[in-house]
C-alpha positions in Angstrom: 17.7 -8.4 2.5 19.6 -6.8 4.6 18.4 -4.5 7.5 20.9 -2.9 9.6 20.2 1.1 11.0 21.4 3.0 7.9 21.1 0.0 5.2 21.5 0.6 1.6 18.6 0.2 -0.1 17.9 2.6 -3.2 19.2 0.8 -5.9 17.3 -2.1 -5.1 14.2 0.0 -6.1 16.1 1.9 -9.0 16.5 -2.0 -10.3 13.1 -3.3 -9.8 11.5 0.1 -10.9 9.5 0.8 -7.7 9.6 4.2 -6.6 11.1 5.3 -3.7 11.9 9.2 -3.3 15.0 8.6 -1.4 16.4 6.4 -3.5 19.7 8.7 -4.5 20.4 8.2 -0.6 20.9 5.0 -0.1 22.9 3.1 -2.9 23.1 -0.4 -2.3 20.3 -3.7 -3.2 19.1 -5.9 -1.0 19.7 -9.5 -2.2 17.6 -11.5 -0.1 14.3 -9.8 -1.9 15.9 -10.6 -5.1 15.9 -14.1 -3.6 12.5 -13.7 -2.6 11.1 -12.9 -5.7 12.7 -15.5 -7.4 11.8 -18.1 -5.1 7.9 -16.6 -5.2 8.1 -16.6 -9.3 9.1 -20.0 -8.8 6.4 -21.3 -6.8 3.7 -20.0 -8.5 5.0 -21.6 -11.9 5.3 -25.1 -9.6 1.4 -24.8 -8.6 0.8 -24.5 -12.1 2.8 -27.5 -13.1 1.2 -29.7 -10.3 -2.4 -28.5 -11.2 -2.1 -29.0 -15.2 -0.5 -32.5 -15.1 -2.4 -33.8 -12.3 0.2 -34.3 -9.9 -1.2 -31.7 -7.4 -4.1 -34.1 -6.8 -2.2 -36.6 -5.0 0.6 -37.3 -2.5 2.4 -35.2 -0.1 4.5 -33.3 -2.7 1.4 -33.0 -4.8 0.1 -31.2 -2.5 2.8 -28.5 -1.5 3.4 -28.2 -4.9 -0.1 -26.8 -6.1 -0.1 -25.1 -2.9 2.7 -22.9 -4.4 0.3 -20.3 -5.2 1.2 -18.7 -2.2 3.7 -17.2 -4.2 1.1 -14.8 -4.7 1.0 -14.1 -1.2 4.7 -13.2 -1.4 4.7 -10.9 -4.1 1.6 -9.0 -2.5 3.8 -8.5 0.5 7.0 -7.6 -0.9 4.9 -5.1 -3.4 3.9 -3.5 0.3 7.0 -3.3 1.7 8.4 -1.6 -1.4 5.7 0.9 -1.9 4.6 2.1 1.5 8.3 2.8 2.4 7.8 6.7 2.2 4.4 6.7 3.4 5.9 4.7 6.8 9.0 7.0 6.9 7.3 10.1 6.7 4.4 8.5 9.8 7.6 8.1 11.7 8.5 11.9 11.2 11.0 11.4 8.8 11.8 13.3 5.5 10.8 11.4 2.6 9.8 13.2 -0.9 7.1 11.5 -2.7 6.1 12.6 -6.4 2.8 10.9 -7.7 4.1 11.5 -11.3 6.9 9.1 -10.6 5.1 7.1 -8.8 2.6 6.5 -11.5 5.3 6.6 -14.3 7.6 3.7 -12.5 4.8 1.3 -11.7 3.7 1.6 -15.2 7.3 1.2 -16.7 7.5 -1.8 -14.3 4.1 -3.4 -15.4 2.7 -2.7 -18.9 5.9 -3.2 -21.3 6.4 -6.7 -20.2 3.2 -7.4 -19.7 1.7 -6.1 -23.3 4.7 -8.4 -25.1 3.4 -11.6 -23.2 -0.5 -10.7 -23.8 0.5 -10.5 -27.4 2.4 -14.0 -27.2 -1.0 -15.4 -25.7 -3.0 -13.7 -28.4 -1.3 -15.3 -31.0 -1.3 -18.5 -29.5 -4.9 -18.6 -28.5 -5.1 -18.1 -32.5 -2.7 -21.2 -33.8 -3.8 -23.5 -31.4 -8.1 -22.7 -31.1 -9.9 -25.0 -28.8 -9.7 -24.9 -25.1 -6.7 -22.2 -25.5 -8.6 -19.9 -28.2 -11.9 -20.6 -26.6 -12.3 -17.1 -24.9 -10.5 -15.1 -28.0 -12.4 -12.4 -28.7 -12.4 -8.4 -28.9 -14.0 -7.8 -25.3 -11.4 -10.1 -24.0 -8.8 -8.7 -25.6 -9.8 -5.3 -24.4 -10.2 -6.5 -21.0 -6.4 -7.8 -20.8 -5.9 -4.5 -22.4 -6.6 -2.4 -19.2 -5.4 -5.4 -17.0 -8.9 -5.8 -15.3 -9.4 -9.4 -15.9 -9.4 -9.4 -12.3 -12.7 -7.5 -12.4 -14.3 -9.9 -15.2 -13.0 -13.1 -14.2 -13.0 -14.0 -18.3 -8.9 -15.0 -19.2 -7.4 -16.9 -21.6 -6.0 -20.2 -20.4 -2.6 -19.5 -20.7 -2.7 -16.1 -18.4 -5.0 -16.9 -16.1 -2.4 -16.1 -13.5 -2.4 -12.1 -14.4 -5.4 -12.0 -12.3 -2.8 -10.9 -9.9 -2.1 -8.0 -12.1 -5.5 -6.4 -11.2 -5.1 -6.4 -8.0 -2.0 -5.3 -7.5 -2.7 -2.4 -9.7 -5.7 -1.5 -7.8 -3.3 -1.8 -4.5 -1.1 0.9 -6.3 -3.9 3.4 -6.8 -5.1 2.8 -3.5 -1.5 3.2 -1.2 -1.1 6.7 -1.7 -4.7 7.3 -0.9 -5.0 5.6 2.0 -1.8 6.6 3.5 -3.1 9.8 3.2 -6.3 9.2 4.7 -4.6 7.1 7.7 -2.0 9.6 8.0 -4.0 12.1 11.7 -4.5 8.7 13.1 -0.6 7.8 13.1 0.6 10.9 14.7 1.8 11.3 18.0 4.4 12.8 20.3 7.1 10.1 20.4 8.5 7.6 17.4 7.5 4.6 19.1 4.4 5.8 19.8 3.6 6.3 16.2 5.4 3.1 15.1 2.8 1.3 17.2 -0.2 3.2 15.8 0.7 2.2 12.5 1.3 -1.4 13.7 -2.6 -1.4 15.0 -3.7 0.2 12.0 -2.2 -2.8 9.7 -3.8 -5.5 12.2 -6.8 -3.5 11.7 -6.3 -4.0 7.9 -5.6 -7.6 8.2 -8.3 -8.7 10.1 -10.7 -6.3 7.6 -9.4 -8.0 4.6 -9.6 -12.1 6.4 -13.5 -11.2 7.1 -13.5 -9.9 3.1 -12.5 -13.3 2.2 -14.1 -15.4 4.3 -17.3 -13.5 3.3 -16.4 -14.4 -0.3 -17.1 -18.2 0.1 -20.6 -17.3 1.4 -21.6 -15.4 -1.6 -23.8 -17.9 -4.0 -22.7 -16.0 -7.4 -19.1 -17.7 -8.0 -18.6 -14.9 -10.6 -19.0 -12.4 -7.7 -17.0 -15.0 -5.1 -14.0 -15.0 -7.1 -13.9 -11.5 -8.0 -14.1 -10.4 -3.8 -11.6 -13.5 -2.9 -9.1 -11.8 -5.5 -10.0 -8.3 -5.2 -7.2 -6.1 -2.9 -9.6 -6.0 -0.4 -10.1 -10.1 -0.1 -5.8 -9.6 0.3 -5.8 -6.9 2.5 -3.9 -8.8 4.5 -1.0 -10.0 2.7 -0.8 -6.1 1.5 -1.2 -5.4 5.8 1.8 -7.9 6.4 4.3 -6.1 4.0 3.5 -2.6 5.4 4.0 -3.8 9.2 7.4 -5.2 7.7 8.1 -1.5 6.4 7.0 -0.4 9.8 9.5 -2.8 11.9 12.6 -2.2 9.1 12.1 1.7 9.0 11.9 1.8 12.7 14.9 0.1 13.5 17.0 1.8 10.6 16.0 5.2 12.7 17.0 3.5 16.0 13.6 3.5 17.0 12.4 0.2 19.9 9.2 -0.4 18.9 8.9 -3.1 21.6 11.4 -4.1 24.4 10.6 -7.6 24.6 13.7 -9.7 23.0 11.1 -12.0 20.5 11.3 -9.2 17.7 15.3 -8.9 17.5 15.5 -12.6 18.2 13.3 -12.9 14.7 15.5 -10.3 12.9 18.6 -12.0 13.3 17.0 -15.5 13.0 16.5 -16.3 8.9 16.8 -19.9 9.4 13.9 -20.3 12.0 12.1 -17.7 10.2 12.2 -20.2 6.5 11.8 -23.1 9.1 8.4 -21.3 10.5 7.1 -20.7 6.4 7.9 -24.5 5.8 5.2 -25.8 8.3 2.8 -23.6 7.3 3.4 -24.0 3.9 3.3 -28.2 4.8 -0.1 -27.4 7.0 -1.5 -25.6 3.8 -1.0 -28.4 1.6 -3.8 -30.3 3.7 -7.8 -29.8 3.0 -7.8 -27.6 6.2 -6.5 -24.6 3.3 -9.3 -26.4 0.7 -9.8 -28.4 -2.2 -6.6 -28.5 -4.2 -8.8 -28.7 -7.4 -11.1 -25.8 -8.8 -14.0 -27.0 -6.3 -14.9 -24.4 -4.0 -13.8 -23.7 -0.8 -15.8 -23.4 2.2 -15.5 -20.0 4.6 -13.5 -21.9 6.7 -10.9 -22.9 4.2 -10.7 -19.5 2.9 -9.6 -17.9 5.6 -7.4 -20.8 6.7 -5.8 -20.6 3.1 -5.4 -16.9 3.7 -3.7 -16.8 7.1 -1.4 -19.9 6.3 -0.4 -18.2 3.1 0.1 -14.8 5.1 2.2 -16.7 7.4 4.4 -17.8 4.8 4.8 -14.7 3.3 5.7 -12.7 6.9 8.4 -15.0 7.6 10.4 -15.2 4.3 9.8 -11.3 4.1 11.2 -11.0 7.8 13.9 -13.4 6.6 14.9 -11.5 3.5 14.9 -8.9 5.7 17.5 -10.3 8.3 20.8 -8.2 9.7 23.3 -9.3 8.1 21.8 -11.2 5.1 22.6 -8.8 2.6 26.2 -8.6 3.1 26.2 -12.2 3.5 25.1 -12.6 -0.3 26.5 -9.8 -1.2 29.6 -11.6 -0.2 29.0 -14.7 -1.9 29.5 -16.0 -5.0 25.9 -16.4 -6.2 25.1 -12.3 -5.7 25.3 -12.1 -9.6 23.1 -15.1 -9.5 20.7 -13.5 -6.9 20.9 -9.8 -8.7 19.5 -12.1 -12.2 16.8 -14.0 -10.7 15.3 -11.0 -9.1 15.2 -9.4 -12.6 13.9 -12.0 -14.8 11.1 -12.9 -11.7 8.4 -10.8 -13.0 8.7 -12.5 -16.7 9.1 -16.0 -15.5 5.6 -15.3 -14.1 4.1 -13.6 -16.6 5.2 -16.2 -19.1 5.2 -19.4 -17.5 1.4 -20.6 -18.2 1.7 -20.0 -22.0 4.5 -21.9 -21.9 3.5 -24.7 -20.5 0.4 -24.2 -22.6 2.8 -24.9 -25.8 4.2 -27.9 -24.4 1.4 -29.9 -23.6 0.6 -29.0 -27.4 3.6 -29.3 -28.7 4.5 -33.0 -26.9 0.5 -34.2 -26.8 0.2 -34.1 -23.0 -3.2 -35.2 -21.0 -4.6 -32.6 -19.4 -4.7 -33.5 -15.0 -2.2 -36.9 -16.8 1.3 -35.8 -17.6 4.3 -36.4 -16.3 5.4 -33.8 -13.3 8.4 -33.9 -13.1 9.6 -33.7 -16.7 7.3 -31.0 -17.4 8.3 -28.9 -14.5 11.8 -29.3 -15.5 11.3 -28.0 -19.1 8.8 -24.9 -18.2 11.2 -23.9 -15.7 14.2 -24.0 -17.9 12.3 -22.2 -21.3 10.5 -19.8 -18.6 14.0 -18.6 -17.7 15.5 -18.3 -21.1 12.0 -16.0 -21.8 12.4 -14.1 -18.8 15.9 -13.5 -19.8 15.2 -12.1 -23.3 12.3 -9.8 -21.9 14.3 -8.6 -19.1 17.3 -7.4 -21.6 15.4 -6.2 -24.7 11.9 -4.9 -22.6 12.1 -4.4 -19.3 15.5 -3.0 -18.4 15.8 -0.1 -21.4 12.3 1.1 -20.4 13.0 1.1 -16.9 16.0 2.4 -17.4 14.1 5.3 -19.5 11.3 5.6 -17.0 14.0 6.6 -13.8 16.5 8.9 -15.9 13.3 10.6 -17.3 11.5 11.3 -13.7 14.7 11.5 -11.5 14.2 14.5 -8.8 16.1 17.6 -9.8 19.1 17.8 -7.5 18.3 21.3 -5.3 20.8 24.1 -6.3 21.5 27.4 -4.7 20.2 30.1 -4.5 21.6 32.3 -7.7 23.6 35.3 -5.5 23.4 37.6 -9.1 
């Protein structure tokens, strides 16, 4: 992504459906998050791979790869740093139009349609199959999944247990606009920077609210209760904190605004490579029991909040590396930008529909549960995962979205009528 002063960035949301008032302004995409939601689609299908065949139990690369579920932490952040654009630009004193209608009309377009063909996939296969995979089929469940607030109950089917995800980044949508309205007296002050910094503190104060909510979360003795606060937006305040201090560092540069003197920050916004480099070792740190079990055993405070900040890390430098000058134009000039423009669309159905799928193979080809073969399996979810994601992207997701921004576009302003 690319983040020069003035960089052209509406589209990118018009594409991806998240709703940013000043969208009309700034025509353009930024192909490094497209690259970043790919890759973070990607590596939470990989964790899931490693922990049904097994393979994340042992080895090195068994380890990073069920670690990929800092994925999660990814898409947390780059939800954050989509949504909270207005909110930062209008703390910084700039103009930025915000309709809640829209707002609330995009994220659904964006969510629900894709999500309510998948659910039905899963429902249906829960049914053929029975057993482990229908286990949990019935009408409260089903209602649950309705509303997306499996989150809440905990209860799943085994082919979308993933979508826990879902709740929580829903509840995060409700939340933003109320808590950038709440926060909104304690960011103001008489110069740019000096507001820039205030909102800076205020997202370290968020972070180190939400690491204490999860740490707390291996302490409580109910694991209903422990996995419902570890998942909940406020256990991942602080993955939501990192993607709004991101907004906060790309917003005040494109207005030209220093929020520190001190050369590490531009060193970091020109430096993508170091930046991957820096998620890489803590992604290779997090693959060892200091972020906890790589089973379903629990994990102690300790390892929560290890888990948490070495996630968080991960997610802060790829976002700052998406975000890099001159990464956009970069792709943009390359050969794979087509590539890049259709991974970032099909991202959101590769991970809504990669655990069913690899639910249907392990019936369909007789696989061991925790004793099938990795990398064969990996291989084949990826590829069928893509071909799905495809098909939902063209026939769902696009014409609603599509539908969703003609029928909520801001009225262009006209003049006065002189008559």
């Amino acid at each position: 992504m690319e983040v020069l002063p003035r960089v052209k960035i509406g589209d990118y949301y018009r594409m991806v459906g998240d709703d940013i008032s000043t969208a009309t302004q700034r025509p353009g995409r930024i192909l490094g998050l497209d690259l970043l939601r790919a890759v973070a689609a990607w590596l939470v299908l990989l964790s899931h791979v490693a922990f049904w065949t097994g393979a994340g139990a042992h080895g090195t690369v068994g380890g990073l790869a069920v670690r990929g579920e800092l994925g999660v932490a990814v898409f947390f952040a780059l939800s954050a740093f989509l949504l909270s654009t207005p909110f930062v630009r209008r703390g910084l004193g700039d103009r930025a139009p915000w309709s809640a209608g829209r707002y609330l009309v995009r994220r659904a377009a964006r969510i629900l349609p894709a999500y309510l063909l998948a659910l039905a996939a899963v429902v249906a296969v829960a049914a053929a199959l029975g057993g482990a995979a229908g286990s949990v089929l019935d009408l409260p469940t089903v209602l649950v999944h309705l509303v997306v607030g499996q989150g809440f109950t905990g209860r799943t089917f085994q082919s979308f247990t993933q979508t826990w995800s879902l709740t929580t980044e829903i509840t995060f949508y409700v939340l933003l606009p109320v808590v950038a309205l709440l926060v909104a007296p304690l960011v103001r002050a008489d110069t740019p920077v000096a507001r820039a910094r205030r909102m800076l503190v205020l997202c370290a104060v968020v972070a180190v609210g939400g690491l204490c909510a999860q740490a707390a979360s291996a302490l409580v003795p109910d694991p209903q209760w422990a996995g419902v606060i570890a998942t909940s937006a406020a256990g991942h305040a602080a993955w939501f904190a990192i993607g709004t201090a991101a907004t906060v560092l790309v917003e005040a540069e494109r207005a030209g605004i220093e929020v520190t003197p001190r050369p590490a920050l531009a060193v970091l916004r020109t430096s993508p490579g170091t930046l991957v480099l820096l998620a890489i070792v803590a992604w290779v740190i997090a693959s060892t029991p200091i972020a906890g079990p790589r089973g379903v055993e629990a994990s102690t405070p300790a390892q929560a909040l290890a888990a948490e900040v070495l996630y968080g890390v991960v997610a802060a430098s790829l976002l700052l590396a998406g975000t890099s000058r001159g990464l956009t134009e970069s792709l943009t000039a390359s050969p794979v930008a087509g590539a890049l423009r259709w991974l970032g669309n099909i991202s959101y159905a590769v991970f809504l529909w990669h655990v069913l799928v690899l639910q249907v193979v392990f019936a369909a080809l007789d696989l061991r549960l925790f004793a099938a073969p990795f990398a064969p399996t990996l291989l084949l979810v990826t590829i069928v995962s893509v071909g799905l994601g495809h098909l939902s992207w063209m026939l769902v997701e696009r014409p609603v979205l599509d539908r969703a921004h003609r029928a909520t576009v801001a009225p262009t302003p006209q003049p006065a009528d002189r008559g």
